[in-house]
Structures are given as C-alpha cells and as structure tokens.
N, C-alpha and C positions, 0 to 999 in steps of 0.2 A: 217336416214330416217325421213322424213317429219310426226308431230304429225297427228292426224285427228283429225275430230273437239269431237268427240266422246272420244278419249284417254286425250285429252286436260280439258273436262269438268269432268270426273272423278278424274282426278290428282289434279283439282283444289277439288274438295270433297271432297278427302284422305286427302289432305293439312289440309279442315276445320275441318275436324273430328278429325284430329290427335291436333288442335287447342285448340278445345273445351275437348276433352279428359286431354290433360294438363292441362289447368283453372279448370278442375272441381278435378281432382287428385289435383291440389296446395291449391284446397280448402279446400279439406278432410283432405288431412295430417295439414294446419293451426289450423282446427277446432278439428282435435286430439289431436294436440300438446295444442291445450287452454284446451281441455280435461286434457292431460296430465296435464300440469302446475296447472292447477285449483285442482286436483287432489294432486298433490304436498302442494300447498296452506295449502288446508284440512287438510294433512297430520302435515303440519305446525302449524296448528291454531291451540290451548290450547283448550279445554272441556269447557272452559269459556275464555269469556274477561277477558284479564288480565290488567285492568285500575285498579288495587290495586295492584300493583308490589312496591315494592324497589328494586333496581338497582348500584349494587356497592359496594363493598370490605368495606369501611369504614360506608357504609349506611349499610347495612345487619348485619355485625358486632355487631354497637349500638345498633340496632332494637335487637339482640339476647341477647347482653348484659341488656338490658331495661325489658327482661322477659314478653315483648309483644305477644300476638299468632301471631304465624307464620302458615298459611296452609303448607308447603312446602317451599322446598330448591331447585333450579334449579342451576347445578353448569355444567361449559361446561368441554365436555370430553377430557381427556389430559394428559399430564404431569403436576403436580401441584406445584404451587411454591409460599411462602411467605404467609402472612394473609388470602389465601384461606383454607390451612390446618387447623388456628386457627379457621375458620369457621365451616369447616367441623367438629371438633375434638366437638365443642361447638355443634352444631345442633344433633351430637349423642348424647351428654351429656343431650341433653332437648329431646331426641327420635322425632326429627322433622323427616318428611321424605326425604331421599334424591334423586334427580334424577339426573344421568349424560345426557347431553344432548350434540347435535352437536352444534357448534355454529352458524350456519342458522338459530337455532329455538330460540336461546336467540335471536339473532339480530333480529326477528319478533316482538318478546314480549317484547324488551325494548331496548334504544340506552345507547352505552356508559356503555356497565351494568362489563366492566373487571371482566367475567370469572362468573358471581355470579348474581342470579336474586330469591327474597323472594316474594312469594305468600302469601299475607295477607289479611285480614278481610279488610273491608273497613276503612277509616280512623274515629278513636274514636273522635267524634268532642264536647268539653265539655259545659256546662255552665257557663256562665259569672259565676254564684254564685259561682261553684265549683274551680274560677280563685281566689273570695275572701276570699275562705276559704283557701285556702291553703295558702296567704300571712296571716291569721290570726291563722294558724297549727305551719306554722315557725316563729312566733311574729314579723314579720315585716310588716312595712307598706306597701301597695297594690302598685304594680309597674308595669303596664299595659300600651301595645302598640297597636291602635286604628288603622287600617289601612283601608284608603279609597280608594275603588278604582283601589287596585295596580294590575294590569292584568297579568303582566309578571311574570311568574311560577317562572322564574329565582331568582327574584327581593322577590319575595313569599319565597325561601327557601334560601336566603342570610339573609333576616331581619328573620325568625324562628332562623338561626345559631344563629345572634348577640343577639335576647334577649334571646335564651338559655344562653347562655356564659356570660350573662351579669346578671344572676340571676333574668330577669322579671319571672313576677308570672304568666302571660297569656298573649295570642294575642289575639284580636276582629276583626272580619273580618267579611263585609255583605255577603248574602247566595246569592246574583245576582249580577253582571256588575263588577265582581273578580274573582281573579285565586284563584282555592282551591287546599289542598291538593290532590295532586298524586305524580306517581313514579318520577317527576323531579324536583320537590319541595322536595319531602325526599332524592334526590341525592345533590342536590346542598345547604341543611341545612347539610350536612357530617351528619345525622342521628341523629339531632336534633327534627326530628320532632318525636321521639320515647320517647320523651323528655317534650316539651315545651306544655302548655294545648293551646289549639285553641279556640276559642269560638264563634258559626256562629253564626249571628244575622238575623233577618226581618229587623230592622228597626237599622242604629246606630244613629240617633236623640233621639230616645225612650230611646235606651242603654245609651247615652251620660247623657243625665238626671237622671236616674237610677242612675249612678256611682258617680253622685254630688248630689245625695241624702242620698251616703255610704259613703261622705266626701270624697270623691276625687278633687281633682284640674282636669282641664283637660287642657288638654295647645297644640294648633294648629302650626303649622309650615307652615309658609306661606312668603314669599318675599319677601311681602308692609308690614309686620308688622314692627314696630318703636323699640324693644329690642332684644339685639342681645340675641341668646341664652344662652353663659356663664354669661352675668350676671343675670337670670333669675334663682330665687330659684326654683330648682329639687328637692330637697327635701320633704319627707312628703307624702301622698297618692298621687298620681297621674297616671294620662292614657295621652303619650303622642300620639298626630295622626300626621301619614303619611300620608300626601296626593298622588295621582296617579301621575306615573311616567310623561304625561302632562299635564295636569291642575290641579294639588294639590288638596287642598280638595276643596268639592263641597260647594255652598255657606249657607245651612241650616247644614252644620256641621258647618263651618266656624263661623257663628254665634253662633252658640253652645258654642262653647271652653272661657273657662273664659280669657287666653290671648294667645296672638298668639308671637312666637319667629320667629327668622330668623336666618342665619346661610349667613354671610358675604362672598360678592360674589366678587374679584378683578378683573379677567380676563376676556374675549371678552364673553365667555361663560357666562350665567345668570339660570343656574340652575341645581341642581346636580342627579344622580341618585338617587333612594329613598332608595334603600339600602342602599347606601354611607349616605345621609341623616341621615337615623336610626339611622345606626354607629355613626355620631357625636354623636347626641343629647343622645340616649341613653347613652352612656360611661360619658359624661357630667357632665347626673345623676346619675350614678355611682360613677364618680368621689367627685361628692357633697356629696354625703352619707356615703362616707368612710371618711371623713376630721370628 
C-alpha cells in the first residue's frame, strides 16, 4: 500500500528522533566512562606527587643500606623472587612501612621501577663546604666534579655512579638550565645517589673562585684545548668540569678553569657523551693518584 504524505513525514521524525536519542546516549555513556576512567585515575594517583621516588631493586636496596629516611616501601603484589625479599626482610629490620600494591599503580608512580618503588623525603642537596670537609674528614685532597649544564637525567645519574665509584668527595651542579636529582637520576646512578654529596649552586663562576681560593686546580674539558688529558697532572685538589651534553661548557666557566684538557677524538664522530667523558677523565685522576 501506497505511503501518504502524512505516514511519510512521521517516519521520517521517528528516524530523527531515534537519531538524536543515540548521539545523545553515545554521549552520556563517553562522559561516564571519562567519569569512570578519571575516577580510576584518582584511585590511582598517590595522596601526594610522587617526584621523590626511587625506582628499582638495586636503587631501593642502597638507599636502605645507606640508612637514609625512607617515607615508605611500595612493593607490587605477587609472587616474590630474588633481591625483593632482601628488601623486604631490610625495610622490616628499619620498621619502614610496607605496601603491596597492583602493578597499574607502580607503573603510575614510576617507570621501569622492577617490582619495588621507595617514597622519600626530597633529595638532601649539600654544600659545597660540607664536599670539603669531608675530603679533609678523610685526609685527602678534595676531588670534585663541576658539571655544566648536563640536562639529560640519564647522563645526571651515569656521572653520580662514576664519581661515586671513583671515590670523588662531591658533585657541583647549577640550581637552573640542569637536570637535578629525581627518581631517574637515582635509578640509573644504581643508588649512588644515596651515596655521593651533590652540591647546588646560584652561580658556578662564583663557586669556581671559591674553590681556587681553597687551593683547588680547576681544570675544563673542552675540544680546542692544546693538552690532551693523560698528560695533564690530576693530582692534588682539584674540581674537574663537564661541560653539557651540546655545547660543553659555557664560555664564563670556560674562562674560569686554570687549564682546559681534551680527550682525543679519531673517528667521523667529534664528541663524546658526557658521561663517557667523566668516566675518562675522572679514572685518569684516579689513576694518577694511586701511582
């Protein structure tokens, strides 16, 4: 049977309505669901930011062995296997608290954190003085790493390992246009930073004077400079500086340093990591001071 113009123009209304009823239901349930999710979130999100985390079996570990405060132990829930136990067994021994958690809520609070995430005070950042007392606690001469500039967190908690490991007495590091301690600086120093004294500065022109006013050498690392490193006496007080992972150190440090070494470049490449960097020059001086 033939529509009429009347059954025609209703049918097309039911159409619209039944239209507009789905767009507005796909809306609701979207805007539940970001309800939901957000909700989720919340559930997620710690009672505080957790930008003072360490993150990681070998970082958590030293940090407990180092006898540092710890707010809390975040451990994921599970079956437990290998140096999480020794964590565990140590964090009762200190009455830290412990919380089992899902692993959703560690992977919120930190990357890469294997099974284990420490909630700590903010990071103790000391004074240059307190760097030279302590090379004059242990009767040796002050052995300090000047770093300018280095932004890469990464590159931050590779040079903390080496001059832990290398027995320097402090880092110096500016309090702007640098990476500072946090939770991926203390995972990738292996929990040197529970360790090594830091020392932020205003100004390192200022510091740099200072420290050749306490008989330091200070000695730059730079390109264009004319002596290669090995044969430049390390010995004796000195602060050596890294310059930033691309343009090495800025030109009023540069002037600062009583001499500038180099570290001999053969291949297509003309400049190295600054981590890699450290590593030479520091062990260098190590090397010079054991002979």
């Amino acid at each position: 049977m033939r529509e009429s113009y009347r059954d025609k123009q209703s049918r097309k209304a039911r159409i619209n309505r039944e239209k507009e009823n789905r767009k507005f239901d796909k809306k609701n349930n979207n805007r539940n669901n970001s309800k939901d999710n957000l909700k989720k979130v919340e559930n997620l999100k710690p009672e505080k930011d957790y930008e003072d985390v360490v993150a990681g079996r070998n970082a958590v570990l030293e940090l407990l062995k180092s006898g540092k405060d710890i707010n809390k132990i975040f451990v994921q829930r599970g079956e437990k296997h290998g140096s999480i136990n020794e964590i565990i067994a140590k964090a009762k021994d200190a009455r830290i608290v412990l919380v089992e958690s899902d692993k959703t809520k560690l992977d919120f609070m930190a990357e890469n954190h294997q099974g284990v995430i420490a909630i700590v005070p903010p990071f103790d950042y000391c004074e240059v003085e307190d760097i030279l007392k302590l090379a004059k606690e242990r009767g040796e001469d002050p052995f300090i790493l000047i770093l300018d500039g280095i932004e890469d967190p990464h590159n931050l908690g590779s040079i903390l390992r080496t001059a832990e490991t290398a027995g320097c007495h402090g880092v110096i590091i500016p309090k702007r246009r640098t990476a500072q301690v946090n939770s991926t600086v203390s995972k990738v120093s292996a929990g040197a930073t529970a360790y090594v004294k830091v020392a932020r500065v205003n100004n390192l022109n200022d510091t740099i004077k200072k420290l050749k006013e306490a008989g330091l050498w200070v000695i730059g690392t730079d390109g264009s400079a004319n002596t290669m490193y090995y044969n430049q006496d390390l010995k004796g007080p000195l602060a050596i500086i890294i310059g930033s992972e691309g343009y090495g150190m800025s030109k009023l440090v540069k002037d600062n340093a009583d001499i500038l070494i180099k570290i001999p470049m053969k291949g297509q490449i003309t400049s190295l990591n600054a981590s890699v960097s450290a590593g030479i020059i520091v062990y260098e001086a190590v090397k010079q001071r054991l002979n």
